[in-house]
N, C-alpha and C positions, 0 to 999 in steps of 0.2 A: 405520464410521469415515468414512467420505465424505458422510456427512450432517454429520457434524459437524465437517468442514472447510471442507462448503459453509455452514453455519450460520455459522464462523465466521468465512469469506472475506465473506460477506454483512454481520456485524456490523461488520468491518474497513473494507468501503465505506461503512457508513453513518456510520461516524466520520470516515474520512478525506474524505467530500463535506460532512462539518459543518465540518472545516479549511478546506476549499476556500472555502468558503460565510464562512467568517469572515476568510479571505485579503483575496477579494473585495472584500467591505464595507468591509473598510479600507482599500482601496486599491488590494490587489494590485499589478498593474507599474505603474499609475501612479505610483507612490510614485518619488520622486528616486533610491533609494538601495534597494535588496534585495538580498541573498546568495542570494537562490533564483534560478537560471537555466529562462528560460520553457523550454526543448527539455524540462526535468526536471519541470517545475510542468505541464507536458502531459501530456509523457508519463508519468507516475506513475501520475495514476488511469484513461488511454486502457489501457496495458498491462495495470491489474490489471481492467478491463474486459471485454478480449479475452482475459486468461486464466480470468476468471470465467465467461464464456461457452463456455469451450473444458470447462469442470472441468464446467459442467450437462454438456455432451455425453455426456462423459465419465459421469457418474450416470445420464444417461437410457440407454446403450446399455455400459456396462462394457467398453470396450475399451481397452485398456491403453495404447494409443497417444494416446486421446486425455491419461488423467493424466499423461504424461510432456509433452507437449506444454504442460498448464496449469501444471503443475512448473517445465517450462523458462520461461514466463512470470511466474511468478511470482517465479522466482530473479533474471529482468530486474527485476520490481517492486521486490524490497527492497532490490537494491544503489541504485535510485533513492531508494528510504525513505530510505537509510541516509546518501546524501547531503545529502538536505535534511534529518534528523533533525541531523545531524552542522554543517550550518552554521547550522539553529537553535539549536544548543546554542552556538555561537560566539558571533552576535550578543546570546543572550535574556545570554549572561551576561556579556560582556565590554563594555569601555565605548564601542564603537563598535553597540550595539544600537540598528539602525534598520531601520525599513521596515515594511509589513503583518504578516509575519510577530512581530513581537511582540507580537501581539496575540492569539498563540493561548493558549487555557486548558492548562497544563502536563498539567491531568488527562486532558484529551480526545487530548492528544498521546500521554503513555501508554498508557490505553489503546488508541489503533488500533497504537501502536507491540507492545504485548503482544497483541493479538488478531491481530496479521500474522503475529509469530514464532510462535505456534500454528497458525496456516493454514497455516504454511511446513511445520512437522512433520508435522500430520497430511496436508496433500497426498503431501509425502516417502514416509510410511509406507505408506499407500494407493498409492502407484505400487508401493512395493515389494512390497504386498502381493498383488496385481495382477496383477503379472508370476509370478511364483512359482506362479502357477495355472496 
């Protein structure tokens, strides 16, 4: 199970650095007007970095400290998702939509938004299954 949370924490960054990457291009903060706040547009994919690197630890040496530690990182990651999922959803659909952010493909938003909340589960599971040993 911890391959395939690393598999799909990995899928999750490759989607979510394709958002960042189309952020960017349009703009990103230079745009007059954005609902993403930079502390959150940083820290989102910095945190789910340093918990991704905490979760290899974690597979290369099975210590139980470290999945909790990328667990508790991760739980920091998707309240941040959940943020900017939540004020994407404001602008892409309400009549004050502006800034880079509407420029993302709905599909690529789902799925890293679906590929996160299974990375969230199977880390979860894997901590607890972990400990129990």
């Amino acid at each position: 199970m911890e391959y395939a949370a690393l598999g799909a924490w990995i899928i999750a960054a490759v989607a979510g650095g394709y958002l960042l990457v189309v952020w960017l291009v349009n703009g990103g903060r230079s745009t007059k007007v954005t609902r993403f706040p930079l502390l959150v547009v940083a820290g989102h994919p910095l945190s789910a970095v340093a918990g991704l690197a905490v979760w290899i630890a974690y597979v290369a040496t099975g210590e139980a400290a470290y999945a909790w530690v990328a667990f508790a990182a991760l739980f920091v990651v998707i309240i941040q998702g959940l943020l900017l999922f939540t004020r994407w959803l404001v602008g892409r659909g309400g009549r004050h939509a502006r800034g880079a952010e509407q420029a993302f493909p709905a599909a690529a938003v789902a799925v890293h938004g679906a590929v996160a909340v299974t990375t969230f589960v199977l880390v979860f599971l894997t901590a607890m299954e972990v400990t129990r040993r």
